[in-house]
C-alpha positions in Angstrom: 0.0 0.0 0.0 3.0 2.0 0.9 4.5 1.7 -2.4 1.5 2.8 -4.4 1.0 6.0 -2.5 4.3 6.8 -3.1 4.3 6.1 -7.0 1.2 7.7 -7.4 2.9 10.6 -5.3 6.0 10.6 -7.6 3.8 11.0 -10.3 2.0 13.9 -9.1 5.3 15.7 -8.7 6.4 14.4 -12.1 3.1 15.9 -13.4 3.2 18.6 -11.2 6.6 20.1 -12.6 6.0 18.9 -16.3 3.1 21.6 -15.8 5.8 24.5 -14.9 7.7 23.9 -17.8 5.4 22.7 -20.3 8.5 22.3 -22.7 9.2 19.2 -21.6 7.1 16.0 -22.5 6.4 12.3 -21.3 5.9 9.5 -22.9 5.3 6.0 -21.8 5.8 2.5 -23.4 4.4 -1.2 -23.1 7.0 -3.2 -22.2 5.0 -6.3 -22.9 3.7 -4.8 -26.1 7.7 -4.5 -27.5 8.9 -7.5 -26.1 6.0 -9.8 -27.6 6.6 -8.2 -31.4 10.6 -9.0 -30.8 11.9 -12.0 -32.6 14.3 -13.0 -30.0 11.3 -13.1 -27.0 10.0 -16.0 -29.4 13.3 -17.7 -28.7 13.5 -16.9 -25.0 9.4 -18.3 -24.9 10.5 -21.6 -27.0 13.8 -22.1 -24.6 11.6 -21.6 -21.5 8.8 -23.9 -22.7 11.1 -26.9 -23.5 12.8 -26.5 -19.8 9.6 -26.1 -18.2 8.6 -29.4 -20.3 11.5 -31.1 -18.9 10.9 -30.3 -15.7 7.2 -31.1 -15.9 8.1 -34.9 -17.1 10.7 -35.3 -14.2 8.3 -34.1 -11.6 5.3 -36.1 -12.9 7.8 -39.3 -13.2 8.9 -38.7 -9.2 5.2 -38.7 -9.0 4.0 -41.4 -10.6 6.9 -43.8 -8.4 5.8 -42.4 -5.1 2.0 -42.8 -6.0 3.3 -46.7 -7.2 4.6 -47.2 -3.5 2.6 -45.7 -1.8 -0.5 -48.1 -3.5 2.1 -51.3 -3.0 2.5 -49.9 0.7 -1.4 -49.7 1.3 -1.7 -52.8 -0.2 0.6 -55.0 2.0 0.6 -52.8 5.1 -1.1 -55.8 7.3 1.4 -58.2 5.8 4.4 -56.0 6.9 6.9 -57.0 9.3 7.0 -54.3 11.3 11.1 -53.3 9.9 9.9 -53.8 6.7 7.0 -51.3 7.4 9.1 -48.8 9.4 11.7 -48.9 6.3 8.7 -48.0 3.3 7.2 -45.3 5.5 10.6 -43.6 6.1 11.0 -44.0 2.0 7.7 -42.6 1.6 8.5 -39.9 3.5 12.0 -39.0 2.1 10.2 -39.5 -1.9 7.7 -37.0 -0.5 10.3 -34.6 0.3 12.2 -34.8 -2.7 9.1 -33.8 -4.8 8.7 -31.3 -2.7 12.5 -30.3 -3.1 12.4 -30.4 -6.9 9.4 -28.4 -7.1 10.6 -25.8 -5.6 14.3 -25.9 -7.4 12.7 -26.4 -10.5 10.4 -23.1 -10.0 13.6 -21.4 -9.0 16.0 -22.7 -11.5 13.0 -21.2 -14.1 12.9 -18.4 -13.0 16.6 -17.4 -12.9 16.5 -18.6 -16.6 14.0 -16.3 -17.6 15.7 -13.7 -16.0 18.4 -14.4 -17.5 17.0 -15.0 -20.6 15.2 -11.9 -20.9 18.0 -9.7 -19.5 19.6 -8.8 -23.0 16.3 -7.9 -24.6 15.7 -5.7 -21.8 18.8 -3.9 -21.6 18.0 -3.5 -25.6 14.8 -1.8 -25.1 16.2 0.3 -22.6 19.2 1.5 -24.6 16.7 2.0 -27.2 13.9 3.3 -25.1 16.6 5.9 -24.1 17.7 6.9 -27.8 14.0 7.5 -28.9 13.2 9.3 -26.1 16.4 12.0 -26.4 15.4 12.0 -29.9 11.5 13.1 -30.0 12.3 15.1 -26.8 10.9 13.2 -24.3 12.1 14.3 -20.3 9.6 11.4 -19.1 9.2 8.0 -19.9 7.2 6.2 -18.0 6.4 1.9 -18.6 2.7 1.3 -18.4 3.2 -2.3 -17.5 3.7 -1.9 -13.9 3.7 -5.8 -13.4 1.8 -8.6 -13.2 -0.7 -8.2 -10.9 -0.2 -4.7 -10.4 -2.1 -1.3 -11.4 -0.3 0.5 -14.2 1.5 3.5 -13.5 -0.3 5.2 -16.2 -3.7 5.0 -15.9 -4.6 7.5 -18.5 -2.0 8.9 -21.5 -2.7 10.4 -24.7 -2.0 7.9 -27.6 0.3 9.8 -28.9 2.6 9.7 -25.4 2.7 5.7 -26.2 6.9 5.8 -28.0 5.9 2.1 -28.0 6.0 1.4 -31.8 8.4 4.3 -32.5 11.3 1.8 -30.3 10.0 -1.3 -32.1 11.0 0.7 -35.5 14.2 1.7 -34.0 14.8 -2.1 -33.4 13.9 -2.8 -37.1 10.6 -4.5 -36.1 7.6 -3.8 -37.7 4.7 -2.9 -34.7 2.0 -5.4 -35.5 -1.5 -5.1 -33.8 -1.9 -7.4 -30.8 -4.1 -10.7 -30.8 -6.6 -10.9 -27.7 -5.2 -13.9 -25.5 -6.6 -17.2 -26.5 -7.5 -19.5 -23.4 -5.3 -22.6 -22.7 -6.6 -25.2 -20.9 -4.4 -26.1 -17.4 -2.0 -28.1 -16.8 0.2 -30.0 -14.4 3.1 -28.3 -13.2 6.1 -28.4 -11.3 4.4 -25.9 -9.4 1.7 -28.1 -8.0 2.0 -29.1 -4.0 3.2 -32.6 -4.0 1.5 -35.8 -3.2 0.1 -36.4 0.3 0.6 -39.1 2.3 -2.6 -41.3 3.1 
């Protein structure tokens, strides 16, 4: 709450002095917008999606072979010697955990690949995001993608403060309009909570 009283107080100064000098003029760009028309955030999606894959199909396999043993252990529980028994709990428990371990490393290890991943195209918009601005004498660029899950900073702009497609050009892409999101249907991830223990 803290954070968003003081961007939206930033911004009020922002505006605030860009109306004493009415020279100078801000702008604002869609960093999702640019990075979904560049040709190399295809690549970063395609690498992400086969890792993600990978990880999907090891974490469903460590599921599958705890859900096997846990079924052979329910099965011949009352048949156990009581070492025997003592032994397949303590595995159950210790294949519980490492699902639980290797969801949470493979989240991570993701995440530090998109990140790292996306860090060059980033730093290229910015360069570029810089370049257009000093050149159509912009003192403000703001991003209007504050993040997922967030409000934008700019809630309302002219159309003609969005340097969005005038970057893309820079970068030798052609702006292209947008398709509305298509629905996908779910799907089991790494992300899931792993198996419980009867």
């Amino acid at each position: 709450m803290r954070n968003k009283f003081l961007i939206a107080l930033f911004a009020f100064f922002v505006l605030a002095v860009a109306n004493v000098n009415a020279q100078q003029k801000i702008g604002y760009i869609s960093l999702d917008y640019i990075l979904a028309q560049m040709p190399e955030a295809k690549q970063v999606e395609t690498e992400l999606t086969a890792t993600k894959t990978q990880y999907d199909n090891m974490y469903q396999a460590k599921v599958k072979d705890f859900q096997t043993k846990l079924a052979d252990y329910e099965k011949n529980a009352q048949t156990m010697d009581a070492v025997i028994k003592a032994d397949k709990e303590k595995e159950l428990q210790g294949l519980q955990g490492q699902i639980e371990e290797f969801r949470q490393t493979s989240s991570n290890s993701l995440q530090k690949k998109q990140q790292q991943l996306l860090a060059p195209l980033l730093k290229k918009v910015e360069d570029n995001m810089h370049a257009t601005a000093k050149e159509n004498g912009f003192a403000f660029v703001f991003n209007y993608d504050a993040g997922q899950g967030t409000t934008p900073i700019v809630l309302h702009a002219p159309d003609d403060a969005n340097i969005s497609d005038l970057i893309l050009k820079r970068m030798g892409v052609t702006p292209k309009p947008l398709a509305p999101p298509t629905a996908t249907p779910a799907t089991t991830t790494p992300a899931g909570a792993a198996p419980k223990k009867n």
